[in-house]
N, C-alpha and C positions, 0 to 999 in steps of 0.2 A: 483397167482404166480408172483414174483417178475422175472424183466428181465434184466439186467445189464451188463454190465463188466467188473469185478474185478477193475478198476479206473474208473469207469463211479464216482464214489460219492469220491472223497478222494483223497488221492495217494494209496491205494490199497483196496486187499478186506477187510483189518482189518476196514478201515471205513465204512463199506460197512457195516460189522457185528454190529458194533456200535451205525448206526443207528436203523438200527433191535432192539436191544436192549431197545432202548428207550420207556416211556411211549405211547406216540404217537403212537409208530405202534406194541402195544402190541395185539397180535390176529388179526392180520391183514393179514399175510401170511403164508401160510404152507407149501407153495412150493419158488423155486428161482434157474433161469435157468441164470447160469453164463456161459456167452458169451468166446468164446474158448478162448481170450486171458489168460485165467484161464492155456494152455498147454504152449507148446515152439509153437512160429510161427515167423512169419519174414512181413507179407504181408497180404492183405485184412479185415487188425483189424481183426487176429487170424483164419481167415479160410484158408491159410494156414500155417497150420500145420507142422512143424517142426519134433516134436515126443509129446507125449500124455503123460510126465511127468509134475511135477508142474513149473510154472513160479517163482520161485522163487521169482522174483522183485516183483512179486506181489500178491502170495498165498503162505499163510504158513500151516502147518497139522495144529496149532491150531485154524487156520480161520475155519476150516473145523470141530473141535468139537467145536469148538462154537456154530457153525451152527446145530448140532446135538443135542448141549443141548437146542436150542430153537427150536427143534423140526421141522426145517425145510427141509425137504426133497429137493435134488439136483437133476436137470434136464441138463444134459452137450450133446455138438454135438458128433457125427462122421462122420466126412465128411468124404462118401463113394469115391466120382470122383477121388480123389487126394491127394496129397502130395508136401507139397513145396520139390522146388530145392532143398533144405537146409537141406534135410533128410538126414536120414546114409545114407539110399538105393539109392537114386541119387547120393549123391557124392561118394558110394564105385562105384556104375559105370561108372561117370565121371574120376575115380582114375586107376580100375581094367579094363574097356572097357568090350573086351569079355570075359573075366575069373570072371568076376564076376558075386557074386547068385544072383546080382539084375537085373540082364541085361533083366529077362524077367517078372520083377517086374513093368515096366512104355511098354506103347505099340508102338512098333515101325512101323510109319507109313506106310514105304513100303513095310513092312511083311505083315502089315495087309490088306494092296490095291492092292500087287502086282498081281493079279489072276482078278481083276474088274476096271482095269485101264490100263494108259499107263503114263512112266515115263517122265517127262518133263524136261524142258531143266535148271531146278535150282536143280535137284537132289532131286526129290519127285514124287510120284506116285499124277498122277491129276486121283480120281475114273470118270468113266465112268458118263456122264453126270445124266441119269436117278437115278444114285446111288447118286449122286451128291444134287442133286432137295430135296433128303429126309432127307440131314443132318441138323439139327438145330441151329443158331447160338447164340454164346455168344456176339459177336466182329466182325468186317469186316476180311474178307479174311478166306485162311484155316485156320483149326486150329493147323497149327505147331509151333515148335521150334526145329530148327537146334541144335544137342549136338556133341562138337568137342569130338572125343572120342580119346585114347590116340595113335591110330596109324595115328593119323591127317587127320582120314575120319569124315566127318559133315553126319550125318543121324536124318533122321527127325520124330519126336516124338510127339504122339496125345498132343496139350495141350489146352483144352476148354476153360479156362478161359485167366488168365493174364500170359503175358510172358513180360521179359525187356533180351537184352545181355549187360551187362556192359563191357567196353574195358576199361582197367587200362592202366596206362601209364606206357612206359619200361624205363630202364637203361641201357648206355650205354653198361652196361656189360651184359645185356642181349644180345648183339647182337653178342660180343664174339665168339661166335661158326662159326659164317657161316665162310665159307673157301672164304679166300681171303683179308676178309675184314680189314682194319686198324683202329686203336683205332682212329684217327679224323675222319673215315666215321662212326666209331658207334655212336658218340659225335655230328654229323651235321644230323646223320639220325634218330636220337632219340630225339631230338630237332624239326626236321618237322613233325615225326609221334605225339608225343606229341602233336604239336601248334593244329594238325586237331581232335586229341581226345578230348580235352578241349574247342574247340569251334564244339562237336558233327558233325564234317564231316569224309568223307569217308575216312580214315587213308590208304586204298587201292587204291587212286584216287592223293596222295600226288606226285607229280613231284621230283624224283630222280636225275633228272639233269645224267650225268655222272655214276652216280652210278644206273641205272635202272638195273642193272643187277641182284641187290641184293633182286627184289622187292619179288618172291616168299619167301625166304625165311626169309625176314623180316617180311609179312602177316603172316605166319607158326607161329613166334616168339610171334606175339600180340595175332593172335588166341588162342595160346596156354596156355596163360595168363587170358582169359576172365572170367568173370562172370556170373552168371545168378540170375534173379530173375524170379519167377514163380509157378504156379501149375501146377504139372505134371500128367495127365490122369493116374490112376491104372489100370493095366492089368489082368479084373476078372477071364482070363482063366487061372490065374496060380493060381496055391493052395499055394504059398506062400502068395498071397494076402490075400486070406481067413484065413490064419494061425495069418495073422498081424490084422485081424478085431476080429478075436476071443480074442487072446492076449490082444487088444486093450476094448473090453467088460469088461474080466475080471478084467483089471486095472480102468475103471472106475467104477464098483462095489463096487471098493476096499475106492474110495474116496466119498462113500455115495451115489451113483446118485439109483434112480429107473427106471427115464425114459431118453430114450436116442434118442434125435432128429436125424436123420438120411438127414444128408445137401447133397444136389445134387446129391442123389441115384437116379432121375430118368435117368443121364448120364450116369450113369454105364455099361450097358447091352447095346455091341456095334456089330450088324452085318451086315454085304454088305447086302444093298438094302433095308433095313430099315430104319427109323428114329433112330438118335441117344438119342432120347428121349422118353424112358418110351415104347420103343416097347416091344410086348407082342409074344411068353409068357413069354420068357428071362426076363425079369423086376421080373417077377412073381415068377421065381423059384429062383430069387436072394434074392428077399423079403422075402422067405420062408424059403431059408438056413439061412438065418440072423436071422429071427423070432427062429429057433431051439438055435443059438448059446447062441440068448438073454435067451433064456428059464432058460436056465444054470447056469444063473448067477440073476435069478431071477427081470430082465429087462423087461421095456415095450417098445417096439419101437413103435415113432413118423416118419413116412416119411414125409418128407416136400419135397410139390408138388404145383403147379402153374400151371395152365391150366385151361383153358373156361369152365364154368360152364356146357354151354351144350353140351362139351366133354363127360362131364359126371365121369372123372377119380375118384374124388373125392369120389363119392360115391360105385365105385366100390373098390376104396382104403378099404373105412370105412367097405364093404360087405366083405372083407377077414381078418376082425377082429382085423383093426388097429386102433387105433382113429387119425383125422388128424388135422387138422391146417386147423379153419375157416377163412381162407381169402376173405371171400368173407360180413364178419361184416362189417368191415373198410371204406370200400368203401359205404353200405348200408345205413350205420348210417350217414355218411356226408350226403348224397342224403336226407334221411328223415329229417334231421335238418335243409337243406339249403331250400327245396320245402316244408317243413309243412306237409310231406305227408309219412302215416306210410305204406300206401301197401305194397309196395317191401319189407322192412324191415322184416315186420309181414309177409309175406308169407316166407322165407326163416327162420325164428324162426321158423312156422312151419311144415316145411319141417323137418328140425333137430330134434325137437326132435320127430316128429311123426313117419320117419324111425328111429330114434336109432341111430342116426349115432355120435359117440362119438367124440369131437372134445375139442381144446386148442383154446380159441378162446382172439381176440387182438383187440385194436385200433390201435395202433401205436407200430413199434417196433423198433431192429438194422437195419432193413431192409427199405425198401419205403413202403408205403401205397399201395396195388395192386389195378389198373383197369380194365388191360385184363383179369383177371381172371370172372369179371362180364357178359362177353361178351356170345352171343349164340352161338355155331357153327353147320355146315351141317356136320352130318357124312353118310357115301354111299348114300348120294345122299336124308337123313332127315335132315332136319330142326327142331332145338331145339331152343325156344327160350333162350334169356339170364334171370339174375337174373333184369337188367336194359335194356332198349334198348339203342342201338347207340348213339342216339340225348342226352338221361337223360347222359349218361356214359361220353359223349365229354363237356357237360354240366359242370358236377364235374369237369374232368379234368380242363375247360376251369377256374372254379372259384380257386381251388386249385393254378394253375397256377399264376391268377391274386395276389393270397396274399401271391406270394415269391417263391412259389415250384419250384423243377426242377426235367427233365424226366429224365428216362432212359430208351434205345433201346433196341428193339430185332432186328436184319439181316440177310437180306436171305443168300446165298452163295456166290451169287456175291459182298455184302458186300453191298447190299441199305438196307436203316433203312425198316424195316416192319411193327412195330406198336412198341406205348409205352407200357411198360413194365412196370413199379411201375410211383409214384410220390414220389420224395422225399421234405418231409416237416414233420417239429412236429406236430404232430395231433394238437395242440394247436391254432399252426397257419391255420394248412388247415381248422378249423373251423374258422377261421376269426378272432383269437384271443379274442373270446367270452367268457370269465367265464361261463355266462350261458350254453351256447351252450355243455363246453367240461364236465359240471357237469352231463346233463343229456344225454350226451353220457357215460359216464362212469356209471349212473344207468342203462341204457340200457344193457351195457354189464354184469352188473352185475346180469341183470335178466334173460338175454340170456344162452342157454342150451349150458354146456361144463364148462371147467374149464377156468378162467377168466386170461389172461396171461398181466400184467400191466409194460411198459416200463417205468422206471424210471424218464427218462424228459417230461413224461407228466402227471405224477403225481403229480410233481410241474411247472406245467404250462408253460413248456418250451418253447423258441418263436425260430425260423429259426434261424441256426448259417450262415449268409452269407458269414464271414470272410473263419470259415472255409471250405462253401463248396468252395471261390474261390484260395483257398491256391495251387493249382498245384498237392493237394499229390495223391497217387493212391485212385480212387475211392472215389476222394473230392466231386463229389455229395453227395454223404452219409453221411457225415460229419455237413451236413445243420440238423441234429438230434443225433447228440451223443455229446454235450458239456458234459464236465466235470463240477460237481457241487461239491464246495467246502464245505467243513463244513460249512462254516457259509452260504452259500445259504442254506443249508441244516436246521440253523440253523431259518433263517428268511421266508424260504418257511413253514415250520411248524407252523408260525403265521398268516399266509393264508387263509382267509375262503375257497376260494375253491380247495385247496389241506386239510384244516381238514375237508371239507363237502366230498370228496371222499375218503378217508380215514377212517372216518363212513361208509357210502354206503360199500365199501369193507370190514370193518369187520364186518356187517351183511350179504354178500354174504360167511365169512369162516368159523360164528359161527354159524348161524342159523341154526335149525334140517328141516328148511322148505325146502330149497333147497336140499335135496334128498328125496322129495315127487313131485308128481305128477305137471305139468304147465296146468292153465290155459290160454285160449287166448281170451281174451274177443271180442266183435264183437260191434267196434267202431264206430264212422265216422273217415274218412280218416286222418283227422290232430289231432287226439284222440290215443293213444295205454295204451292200460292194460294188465299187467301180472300176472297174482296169481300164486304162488307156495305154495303148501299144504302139511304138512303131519303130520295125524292125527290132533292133535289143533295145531299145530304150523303153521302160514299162513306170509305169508310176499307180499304186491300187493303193484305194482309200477302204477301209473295213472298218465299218461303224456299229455299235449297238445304241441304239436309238433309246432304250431304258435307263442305262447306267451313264449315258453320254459318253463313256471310252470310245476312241479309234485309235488307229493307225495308219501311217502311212509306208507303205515299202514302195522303193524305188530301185530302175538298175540301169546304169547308162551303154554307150556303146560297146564301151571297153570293156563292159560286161562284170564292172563293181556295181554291188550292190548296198542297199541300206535300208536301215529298219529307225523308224520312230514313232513311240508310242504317244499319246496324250491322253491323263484322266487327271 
């Protein structure tokens, strides 16, 4: 599975198709999971969502049979949590207030506290402490966003992730209306609110002089005016929400997809005194109506989840018949290629595939690299270990680190950092920028159980974008791994041995009839790993030494030719 988006390679996805196209990556991919800029969005490089029509700028219907005639099957999000500002449904309630169908479309904070808290003195419900302790955070602070609604009340509204208030600058004639005022007090008082907007200070703190009289109703005039940038929390107890996810199914059916990532559904299912994350059973019977809707439209749903391995969620995900998102390769394969040492690796391949548990498994994607996910945790009072201990886990972190990466937080309520959350870095670089190193990490994935999901810049051997993770824009950490690759990188990565050495590797993990038979796990020494996959004569076994980075690969097909290829 290829993983992009729609301008990850080009200026759109027509280049995108074009390289598909070419000899080089002819039977190389049968799936391609185009990253939601593919919809209308506005913010977080397309997770928020706008509406779930085509991007014109940058997909067109005949991208999309193209894609059909080469046989590639599409994989698209639904981000369950949210919707941008920028939606009909926010701005017909920013427009309409109370009289509109959307008003109970987004959730309104102190409807939904006001029974397990006490209202504080900014105009929001603070939940009662203990309710407090069990919310989970994206960001410092709550998670609100003030929305001036049209009778000039400010009421505050769930928003987990990103929020900004944009203040535009007025005209004199805006200020027209208040009673009293003269056209040179609208011309000297639109002049100072301006100077404090443009230099971001508090345009409500501006010195009227003489004119302080006017201050209410000048604040009223800029409020009223404002902007928003943001995603807005969905409100699952309304059944227009559920009406908009099914709606939103059947259109991407419409545009090829089979399988549908489900982004940030474990925030969905919100109630006093639980965690806002993936609390049960809520979570369960949301997954389950979605799972009927998909049915319908002949859909697999992917939930993507992030949690401590000896949480254990993951595998109770895969036990109610979902496949998920191995995130916990990523992190594995650094470890085993940095220390020479395949235990941890090899024990979690066995784990996979011995329960069954069906998973999309990655090196690097649009996302960071995950660490906490390795981690053990105690639940009532057991102890699980992790997939890595502490020391090996801070270990990676610490070398990722050293060759360019940068973190991202998780925070408690009070808004102190809690633990790292992903690392952002190209897989390229967090293996040290070793050709060796990310060749036989990508055979490893490819002998790894699940379907092999490959992000585009590190296929051709991407290195840390530092420009643009330090560009200021929203979520410029992340940015340190989605440069844009031009044709002609495109055109000279392709004379790369080790983007044509993985490139092989991968169209033997799409063609092979060996990989839907049986894995063996060979019983190595520790800096040694072997994987056979069999079925019937067709065999393909990967033999790696984890020290020197040499492997090989032997293969034998029906006919019962075989063949041998080394890499060092």
């Amino acid at each position: 599975m290829l993983n992009a988006y729609p301008d990850s390679i080009g200026e759109s996805l027509a280049d995108t198709v074009g390289m598909l196209q070419r000899a080089e990556l002819r039977d190389v991919f049968s799936l391609f999971y185009i990253l939601p800029t593919f919809f209308n969005s506005d913010l977080d490089r397309g997770f928020s969502v706008i509406d779930y029509d085509l991007n014109e700028e940058l997909v067109s219907e005949n991208d999309l049979e193209e894609l059909e005639k080469l046989n590639v099957m599409l994989k698209f999000d639904l981000v369950l949590n949210h919707l941008s500002v920028g939606s009909p449904q926010f701005q017909d309630m920013l427009i309409s207030g109370d009289k509109s169908q959307f008003k109970n479309f987004f959730i309104d904070w102190n409807e939904f506290w006001g029974e397990h808290g006490e209202m504080g003195d900014d105009g929001y419900v603070i939940p009662r402490e203990d309710y407090l302790q069990q919310l989970f955070m994206r960001k410092p602070g709550l998670p609100i966003l003030k929305v001036r609604f049209p009778d000039g009340s400010d009421r505050p509204y769930w928003n987990t992730f990103y929020q900004e208030v944009i203040y535009k600058e007025i005209k004199p004639a805006d200020l027209a209306g208040i009673e009293g005022i003269t056209s040179e007090q609208t011309e000297a008082i639109a002049g100072m609110v301006n100077e404090a907007i443009r230099a971001k200070r508090d345009f409500k703190e501006v010195d009227l002089g003489g004119d302080a009289r006017f201050r209410d109703d000048v604040v009223a005039v800029v409020e009223g005016k404002r902007n928003y940038l943001g995603q807005m929390d969905l409100n699952a107890r309304s059944e227009g929400v559920w009406e908009f996810y099914d709606q939103t199914l059947k259109k991407l059916r419409r545009y090829g997809t089979r399988l549908v990532r489900l982004d940030a559904f474990a925030y969905l299912h919100k109630q006093p005194g639980m965690t806002n994350f993936f609390n049960k059973p809520g979570t369960w019977e949301y997954l389950e109506r979605l799972k009927g809707m998909a049915e319908k439209y002949d859909l697999i749903l992917l939930p993507e989840i992030h949690s401590e391995y000896g949480y254990g969620l993951h595998e109770e995900v895969a036990n109610r018949g979902f496949p998920i998102y191995d995130f916990f390769l990523p992190g594995l394969v650094i470890d085993a290629l940095d220390r020479g040492n395949s235990k941890a690796l090899l024990g979690w391949i066995s784990e996979v595939y011995e329960k069954g548990i069906n998973t999309v498994n990655m090196l690097g994607c649009h996302d960071g690299i995950p660490v906490l996910d390795l981690r053990g945790k105690e639940v009532l009072g057991i102890s699980k270990a992790g997939l890595l201990t502490d020391v090996q886990i801070d270990a990676a972190i610490e070398k990722i680190l050293d060759r360019g990466g940068r973190v991202k937080n998780l925070y408690g309520p009070d808004g102190k950092k809690i633990s790292y959350y992903q690392v952002n870095a190209t897989y390229f670089s967090a293996l040290g920028e070793d050709e060796n190193k990310l060749r036989l990490a990508r055979a490893i994935q490819m002998f790894t159980p699940g379907i092999p999901q490959v992000w585009y810049l590190d296929l051709f051997a991407g290195k840390n974008n530092y420009a643009a993770a330090d560009s200021g824009a929203t979520a410029g950490h992340k940015e340190i791994n989605r440069t844009t690759l031009t044709m002609q990188d495109i055109d000279q990565g392709l004379k790369q041995t080790v983007v044509l050495d993985q490139l092989e590797l991968m169209r033997l993990r799409n063609t092979s009839p060996a990989f839907d038979g049986e894995l063996e796990i060979a019983d190595t020494e520790e800096h040694m790993l072997q994987l056979k996959w069999s079925n019937n004569n067709c065999t393909a076994t990967l033999t790696a030494n984890l020290r020197d980075l040499n492997f090989k690969i032997d293969q034998s097909d029906a006919a019962g030719a075989s063949s041998s290829v080394s890499y060092s």
